[in-house]
C-alpha positions in Angstrom: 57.4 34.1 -86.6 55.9 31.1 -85.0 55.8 27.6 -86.2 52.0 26.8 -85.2 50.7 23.6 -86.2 47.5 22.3 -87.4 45.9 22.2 -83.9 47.3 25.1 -82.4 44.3 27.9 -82.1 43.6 30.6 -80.2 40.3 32.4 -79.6 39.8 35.9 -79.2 38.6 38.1 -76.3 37.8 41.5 -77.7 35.5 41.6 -81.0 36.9 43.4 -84.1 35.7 43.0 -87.4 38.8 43.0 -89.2 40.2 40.1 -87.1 36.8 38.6 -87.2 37.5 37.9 -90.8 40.9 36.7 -90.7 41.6 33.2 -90.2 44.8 33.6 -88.3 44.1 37.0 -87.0 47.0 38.7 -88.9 44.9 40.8 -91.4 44.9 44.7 -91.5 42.2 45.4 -94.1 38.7 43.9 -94.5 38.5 41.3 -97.4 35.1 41.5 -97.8 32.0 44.5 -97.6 30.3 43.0 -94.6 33.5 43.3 -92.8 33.4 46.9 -93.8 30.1 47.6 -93.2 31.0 46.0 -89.8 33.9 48.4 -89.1 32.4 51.6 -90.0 29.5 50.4 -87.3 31.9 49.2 -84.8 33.7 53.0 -85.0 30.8 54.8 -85.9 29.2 53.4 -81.8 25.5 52.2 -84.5 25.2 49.7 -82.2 24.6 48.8 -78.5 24.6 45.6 -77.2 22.2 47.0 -74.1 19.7 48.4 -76.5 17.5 45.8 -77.0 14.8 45.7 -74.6 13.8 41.9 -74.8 17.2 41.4 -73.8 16.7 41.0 -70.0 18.5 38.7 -67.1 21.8 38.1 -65.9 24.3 37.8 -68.7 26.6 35.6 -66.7 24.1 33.5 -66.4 23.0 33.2 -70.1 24.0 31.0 -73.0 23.6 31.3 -76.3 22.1 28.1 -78.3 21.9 28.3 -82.4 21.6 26.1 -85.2 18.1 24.9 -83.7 15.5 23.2 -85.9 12.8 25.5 -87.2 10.3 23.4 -85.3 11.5 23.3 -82.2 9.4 25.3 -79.4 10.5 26.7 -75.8 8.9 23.4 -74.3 11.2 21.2 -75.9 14.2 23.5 -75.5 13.5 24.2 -71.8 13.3 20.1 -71.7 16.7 19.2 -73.6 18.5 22.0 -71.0 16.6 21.3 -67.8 19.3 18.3 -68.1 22.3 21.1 -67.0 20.5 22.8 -64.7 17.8 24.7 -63.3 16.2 27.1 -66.1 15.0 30.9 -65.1 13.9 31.5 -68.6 13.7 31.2 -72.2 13.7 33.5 -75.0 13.3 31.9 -78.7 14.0 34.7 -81.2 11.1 34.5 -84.0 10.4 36.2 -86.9 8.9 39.8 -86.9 6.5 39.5 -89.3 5.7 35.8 -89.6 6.3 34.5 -86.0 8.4 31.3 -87.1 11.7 30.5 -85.2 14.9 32.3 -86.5 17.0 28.7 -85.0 19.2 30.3 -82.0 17.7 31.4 -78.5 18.9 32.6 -75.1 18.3 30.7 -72.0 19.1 32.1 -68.7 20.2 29.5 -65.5 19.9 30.5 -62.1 23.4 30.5 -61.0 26.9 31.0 -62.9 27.8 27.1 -62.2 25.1 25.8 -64.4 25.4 27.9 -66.7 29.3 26.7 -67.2 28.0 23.1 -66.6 25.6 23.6 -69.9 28.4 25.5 -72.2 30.4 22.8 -71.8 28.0 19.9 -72.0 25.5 21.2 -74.1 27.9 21.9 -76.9 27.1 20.4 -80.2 24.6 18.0 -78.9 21.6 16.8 -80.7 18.2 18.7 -80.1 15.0 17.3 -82.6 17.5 16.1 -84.4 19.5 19.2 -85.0 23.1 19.7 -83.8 23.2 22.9 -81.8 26.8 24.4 -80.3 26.1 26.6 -77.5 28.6 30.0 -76.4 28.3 32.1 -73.8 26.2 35.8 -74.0 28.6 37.2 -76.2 26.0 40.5 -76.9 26.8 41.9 -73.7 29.8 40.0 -72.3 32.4 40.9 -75.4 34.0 44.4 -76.1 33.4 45.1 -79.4 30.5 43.0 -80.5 28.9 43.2 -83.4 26.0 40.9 -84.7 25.6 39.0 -87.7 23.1 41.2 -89.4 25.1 44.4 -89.5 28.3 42.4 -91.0 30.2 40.8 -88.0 28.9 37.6 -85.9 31.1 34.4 -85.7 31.3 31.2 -87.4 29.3 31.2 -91.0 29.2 28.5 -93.6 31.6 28.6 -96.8 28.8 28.7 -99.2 28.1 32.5 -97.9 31.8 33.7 -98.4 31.1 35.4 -95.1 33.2 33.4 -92.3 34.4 34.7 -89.0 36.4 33.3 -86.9 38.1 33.6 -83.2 34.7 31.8 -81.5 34.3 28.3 -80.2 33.3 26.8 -83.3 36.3 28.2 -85.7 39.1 29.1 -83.9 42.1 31.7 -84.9 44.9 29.0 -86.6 48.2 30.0 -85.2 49.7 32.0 -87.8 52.2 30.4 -90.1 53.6 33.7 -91.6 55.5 37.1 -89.1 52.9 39.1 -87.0 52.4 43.0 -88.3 52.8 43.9 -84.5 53.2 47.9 -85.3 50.2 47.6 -88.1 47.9 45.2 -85.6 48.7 48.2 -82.6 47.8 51.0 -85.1 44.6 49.4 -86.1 43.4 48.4 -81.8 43.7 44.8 -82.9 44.9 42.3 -80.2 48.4 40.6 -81.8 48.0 36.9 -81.3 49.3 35.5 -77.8 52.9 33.8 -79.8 53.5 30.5 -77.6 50.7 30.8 -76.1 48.0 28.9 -78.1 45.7 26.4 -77.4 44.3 23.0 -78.7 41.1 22.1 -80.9 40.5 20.0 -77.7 40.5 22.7 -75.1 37.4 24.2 -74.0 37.8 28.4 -74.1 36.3 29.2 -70.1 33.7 32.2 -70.4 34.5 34.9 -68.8 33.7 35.4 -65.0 31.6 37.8 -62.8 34.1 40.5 -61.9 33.1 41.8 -58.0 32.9 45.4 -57.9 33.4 47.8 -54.5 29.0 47.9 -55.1 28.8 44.0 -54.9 31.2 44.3 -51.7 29.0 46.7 -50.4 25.9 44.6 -51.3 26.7 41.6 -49.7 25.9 41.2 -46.0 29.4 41.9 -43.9 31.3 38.9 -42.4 29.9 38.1 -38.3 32.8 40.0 -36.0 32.2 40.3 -32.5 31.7 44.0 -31.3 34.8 43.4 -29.1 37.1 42.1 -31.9 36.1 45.3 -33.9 36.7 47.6 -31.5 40.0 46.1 -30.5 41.2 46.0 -33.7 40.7 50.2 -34.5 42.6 50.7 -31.2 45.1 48.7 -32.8 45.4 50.7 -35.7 44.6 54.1 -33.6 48.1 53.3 -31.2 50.9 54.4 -30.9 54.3 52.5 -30.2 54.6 53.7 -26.3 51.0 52.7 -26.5 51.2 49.8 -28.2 53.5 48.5 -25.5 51.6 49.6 -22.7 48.8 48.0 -23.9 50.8 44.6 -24.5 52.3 44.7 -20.8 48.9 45.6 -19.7 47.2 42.7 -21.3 50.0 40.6 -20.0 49.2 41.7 -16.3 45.6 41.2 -17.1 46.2 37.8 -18.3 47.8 36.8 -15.5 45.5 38.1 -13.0 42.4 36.4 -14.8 44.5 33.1 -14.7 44.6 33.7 -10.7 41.2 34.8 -10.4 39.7 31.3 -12.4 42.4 29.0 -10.3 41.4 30.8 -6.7 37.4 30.3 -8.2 38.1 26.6 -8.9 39.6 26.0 -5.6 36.9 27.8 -3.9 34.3 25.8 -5.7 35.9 23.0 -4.7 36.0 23.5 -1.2 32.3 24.4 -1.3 31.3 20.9 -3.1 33.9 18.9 -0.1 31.8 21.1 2.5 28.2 20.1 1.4 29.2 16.7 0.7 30.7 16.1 4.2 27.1 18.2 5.0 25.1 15.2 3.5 27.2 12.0 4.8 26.1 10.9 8.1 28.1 10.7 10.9 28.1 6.7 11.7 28.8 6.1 7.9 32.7 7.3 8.1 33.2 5.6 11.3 31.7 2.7 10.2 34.4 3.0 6.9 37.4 3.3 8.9 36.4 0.7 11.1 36.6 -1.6 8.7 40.0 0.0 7.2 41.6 -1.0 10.4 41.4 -3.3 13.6 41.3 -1.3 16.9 43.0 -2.4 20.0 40.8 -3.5 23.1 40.8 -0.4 25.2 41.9 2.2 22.5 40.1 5.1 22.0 39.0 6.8 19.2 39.5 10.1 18.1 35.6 10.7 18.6 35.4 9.6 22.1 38.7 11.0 23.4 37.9 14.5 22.4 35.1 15.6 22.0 35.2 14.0 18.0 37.9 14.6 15.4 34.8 15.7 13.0 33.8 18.6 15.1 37.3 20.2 15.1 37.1 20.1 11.5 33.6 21.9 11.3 35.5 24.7 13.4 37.8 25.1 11.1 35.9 25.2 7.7 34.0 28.1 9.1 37.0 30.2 8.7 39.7 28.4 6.2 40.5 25.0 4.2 40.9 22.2 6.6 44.2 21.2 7.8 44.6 18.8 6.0 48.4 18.2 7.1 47.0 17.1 10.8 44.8 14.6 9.1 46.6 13.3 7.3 49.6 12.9 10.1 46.9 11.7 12.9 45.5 8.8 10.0 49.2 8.0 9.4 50.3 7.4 13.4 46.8 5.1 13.8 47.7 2.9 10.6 51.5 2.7 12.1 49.6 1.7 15.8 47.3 -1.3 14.1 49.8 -2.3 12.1 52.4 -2.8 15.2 49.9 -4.6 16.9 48.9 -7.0 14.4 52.5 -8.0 14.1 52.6 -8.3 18.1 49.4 -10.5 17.9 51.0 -12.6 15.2 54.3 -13.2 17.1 52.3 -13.9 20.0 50.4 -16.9 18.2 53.3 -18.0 16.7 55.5 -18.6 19.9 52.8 -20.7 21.1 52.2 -22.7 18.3 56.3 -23.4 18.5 55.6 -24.4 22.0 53.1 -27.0 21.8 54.7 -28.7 18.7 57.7 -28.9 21.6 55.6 -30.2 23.9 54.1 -32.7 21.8 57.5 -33.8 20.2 58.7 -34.3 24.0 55.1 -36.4 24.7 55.8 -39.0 21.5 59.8 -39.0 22.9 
């Protein structure tokens, strides 16, 4: 038994007539003719929702807009619901004979999310005047449907006799007295979801696109390189002595690309040092470490004692890397050479400047 209160609903998912007409969804006999008329049509298969030829376009993309004013037209409609989205189409139902509106139409968006965007917005708001309440294409989109005209439908007004509820505008109440499970299961009728219920607040979501395996096939595939797809079947293809040759042999691979890239670098780079040292002229690095350093009277340099330090590095490109451990040792011992005689030159100067401050101090004695 549940306790439900005066708020608690719940709306229903499957159409049966029976239920249809009960206002907690409890009842296991029709309490009116239409109801019965409705059931013997529901198990008798009368009616198909995909019959109807005018009924054309994307369900999931189609709402469902009553209680219209008798004069309102597809231009003002398609102007009051251009405000939820973009509009594909618009069918007004009219009379057979006389051509006047029958106050509900269908209107088809171009995607799904404007069509949510206009169920929930567009419900019960005011169209020349009219209040209209909008649901989703129930014809196609709910099992078991049955229209109005052959006894089942939703909603009604109390001066017919003829309500139905479990749709958007009257809700199943949460029922108030024990749920005939065995009699409900007998009959194909959906119990009520006990704890479950919702709120007069709460917006029932229309049901979704479901993707099939022919939608999957449909839509374009996602972008894999040929090399990922074909390493992924041998993947699946191995076996486990396999699988862990192929691991030790990616390994090796690995590492030998990784030596391969570091022995291109270095190449690369002594190509770029090679035509560099190609491009400088030759005064310009003398002329550098001449300034670096003060040379002795009478020393000679590397490029006049023999036959130029520059040359016996162009001998040795041609077959390997420079020695670079030479330089560097030969640039170290001329650097240690200027330096010891700079200090020599300023010891020099300084003993004489100590000796004629002596001399002078002797000369004012």
């Amino acid at each position: 038994m549940s306790g439900g209160s005066a708020n608690a609903v719940f709306y229903a998912d499957k159409y049966h007539p029976i239920q249809a007409g009960s206002i907690d969804g409890t009842d296991v006999a029709p309490h009116d003719n239409a109801v019965l008329r409705a059931l013997i049509c529901s198990q008798a298969g009368l009616y198909d929702p995909f019959g109807d030829p005018k009924a054309t376009g994307d369900p999931y993309c189609t709402v469902f807009v009553g209680r219209l004013s008798r004069y309102t037209d597809e231009e003002t409609l398609q102007k009051a619901m251009s405000r939820f989205g973009r509009v594909k189409s618009i069918r007004l139902v009219r009379d057979i004979v006389t051509g006047a509106s029958r106050g509900y139409a269908f209107i088809e968006y171009e995607t799904d999310r404007e069509m949510r965007r206009a169920y929930e917005d567009a419900h019960h708001s005011i169209i020349d005047g009219s209040e209209v309440i909008v649901d989703y294409y129930r014809q196609q989109l709910m099992p078991g449907w049955i229209p109005r005209r052959l006894g089942g439908g939703l909603g009604g007004k109390k001066e017919s006799g003829q309500l139905r509820f479990g749709g958007r505008e009257r809700p199943f109440r949460a029922p108030l007295r024990p749920i005939p499970y065995d009699e409900l299961k007998k009959l194909g009728i959906p119990p009520p979801p006990e704890g479950r219920y919702m709120t007069r607040f709460q917006v029932p979501p229309p049901p979704r696109r479901k993707t099939s395996s022919i939608d999957m096939e449909d839509s374009p595939p996602r972008r894999r390189s040929r090399d990922r797809v074909d390493d992924s079947s041998r993947r699946r293809h191995r076996s486990p002595t396999e699988d862990d040759g192929y691991r030790r042999k990616s390994s090796r691979d690995r590492r030998e690309e990784s030596q391969s890239r570091r022995s291109e670098r270095s190449s690369n780079a002594r190509e770029e040092t090679r035509y560099s040292r190609q491009r400088k002229p030759v005064g310009e690095d003398d002329g550098h470490r001449k300034r670096r350093r003060s040379r002795e009277p009478g020393e000679v340099s590397p490029t006049e004692e023999d036959g130029g330090y520059k040359k016996e590095r162009t001998s040795t490109e041609d077959g390997s890397s420079p020695d670079r451990y030479h330089h560097y040792r030969h640039h170290r011992e001329r650097t240690h050479e200027s330096s010891h005689s700079e200090h020599k030159d300023r010891r020099y100067h300084g003993h004489r400047g100590h000796s004629r401050r002596s001399e002078s101090e002797d000369y004012s004695r």
